[in-house]
Wavefront OBJ file of the C-alpha trace (Angstrom):
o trace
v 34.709 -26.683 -4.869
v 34.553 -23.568 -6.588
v 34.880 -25.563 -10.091
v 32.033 -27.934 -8.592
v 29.540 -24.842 -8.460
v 30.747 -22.803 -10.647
v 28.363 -23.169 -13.530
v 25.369 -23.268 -11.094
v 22.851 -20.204 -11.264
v 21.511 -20.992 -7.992
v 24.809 -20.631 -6.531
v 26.231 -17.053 -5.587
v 30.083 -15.841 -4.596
v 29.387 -14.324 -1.169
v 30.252 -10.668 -0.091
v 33.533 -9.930 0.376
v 34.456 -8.101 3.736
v 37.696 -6.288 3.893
v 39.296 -3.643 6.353
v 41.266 -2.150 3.049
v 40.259 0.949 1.498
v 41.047 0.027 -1.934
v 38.767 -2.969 -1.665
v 35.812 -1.745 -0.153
v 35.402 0.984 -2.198
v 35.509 -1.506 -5.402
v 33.090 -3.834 -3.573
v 30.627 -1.581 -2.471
v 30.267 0.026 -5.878
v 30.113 -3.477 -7.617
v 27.353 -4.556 -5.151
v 25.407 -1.528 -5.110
v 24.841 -1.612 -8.852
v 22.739 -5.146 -8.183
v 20.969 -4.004 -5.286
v 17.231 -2.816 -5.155
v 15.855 0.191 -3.213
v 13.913 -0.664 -0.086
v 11.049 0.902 -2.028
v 11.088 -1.226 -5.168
v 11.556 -4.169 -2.887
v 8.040 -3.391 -0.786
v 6.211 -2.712 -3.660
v 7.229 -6.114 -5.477
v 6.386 -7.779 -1.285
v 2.560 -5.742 -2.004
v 2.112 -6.689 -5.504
v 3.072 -9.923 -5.213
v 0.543 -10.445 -1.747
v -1.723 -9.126 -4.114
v -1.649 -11.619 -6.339
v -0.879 -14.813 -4.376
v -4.739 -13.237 -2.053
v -6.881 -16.804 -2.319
v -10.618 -16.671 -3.894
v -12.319 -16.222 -0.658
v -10.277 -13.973 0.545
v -10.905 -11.190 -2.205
v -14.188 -12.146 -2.780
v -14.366 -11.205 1.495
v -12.612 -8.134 0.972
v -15.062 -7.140 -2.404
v -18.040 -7.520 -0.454
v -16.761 -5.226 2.992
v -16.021 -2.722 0.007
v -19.226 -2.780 -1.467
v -20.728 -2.377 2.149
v -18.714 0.325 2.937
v -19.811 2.252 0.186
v -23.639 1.736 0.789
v -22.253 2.941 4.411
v -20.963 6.026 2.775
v -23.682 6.502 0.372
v -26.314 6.471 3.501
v -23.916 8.854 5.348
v -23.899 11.017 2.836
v -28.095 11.040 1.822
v -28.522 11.461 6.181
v -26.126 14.496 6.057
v -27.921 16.608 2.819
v -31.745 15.438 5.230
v -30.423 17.371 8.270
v -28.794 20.129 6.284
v -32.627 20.542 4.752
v -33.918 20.049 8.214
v -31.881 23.117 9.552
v -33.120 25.070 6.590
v -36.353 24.525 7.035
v -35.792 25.236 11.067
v -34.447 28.455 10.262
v -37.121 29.662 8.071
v -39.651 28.732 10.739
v -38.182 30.456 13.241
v -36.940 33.703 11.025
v -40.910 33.314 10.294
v -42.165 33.174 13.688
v -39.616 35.869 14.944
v -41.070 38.402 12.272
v -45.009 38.133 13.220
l 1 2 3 4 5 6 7 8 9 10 11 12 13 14 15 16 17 18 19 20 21 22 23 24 25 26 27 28 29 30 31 32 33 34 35 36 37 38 39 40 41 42 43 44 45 46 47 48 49 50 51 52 53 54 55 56 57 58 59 60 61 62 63 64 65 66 67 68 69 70 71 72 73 74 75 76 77 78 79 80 81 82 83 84 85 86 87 88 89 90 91 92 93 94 95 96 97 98 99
């Protein structure tokens, strides 16, 4: 079997399991040389999501972006009115208190 497959790339020995210290030292090291970090691994998963989004689904998510910013934008322009609200307040009634 193992000449059957061998020349396969698709194909790949399995991972040795062994109570032996000599062996599992050997095999750990061998297979931890191949392996990825979690990390790597979930951002390849998010960049790859990225990519594979369909049309509609990033035109969607362009548009709720462009709304939020108007959201922010408005926010932001209602925030500086009532900060020049309060100003004027307080000048009125600094005003009034001096007569």
């Amino acid at each position: 079997m193992d000449e059957l497959l061998a020349g396969d790339p698709a194909v790949r020995p399995g991972t040795i399991v062994s109570s032996l210290e000599g062996n599992s030292s050997t095999i750990a090291t061998a297979s931890a040389g191949k392996a990825k970090s979690p990390e790597i691994i979930r951002k390849e998963k998010k960049k790859r999501k990225r990519e594979e989004m369909p049309e509609w689904f990033r035109d969607f998510s362009e548009k709720q972006n462009n709304i939020l910013t108007e959201i922010k934008d408005t926010q932001k322009k209602a925030v500086e009115v009532a900060a020049e609200r309060n100003a004027i307040l307080k000048s009125l009634t600094s005003a009034m208190l001096n007569k």
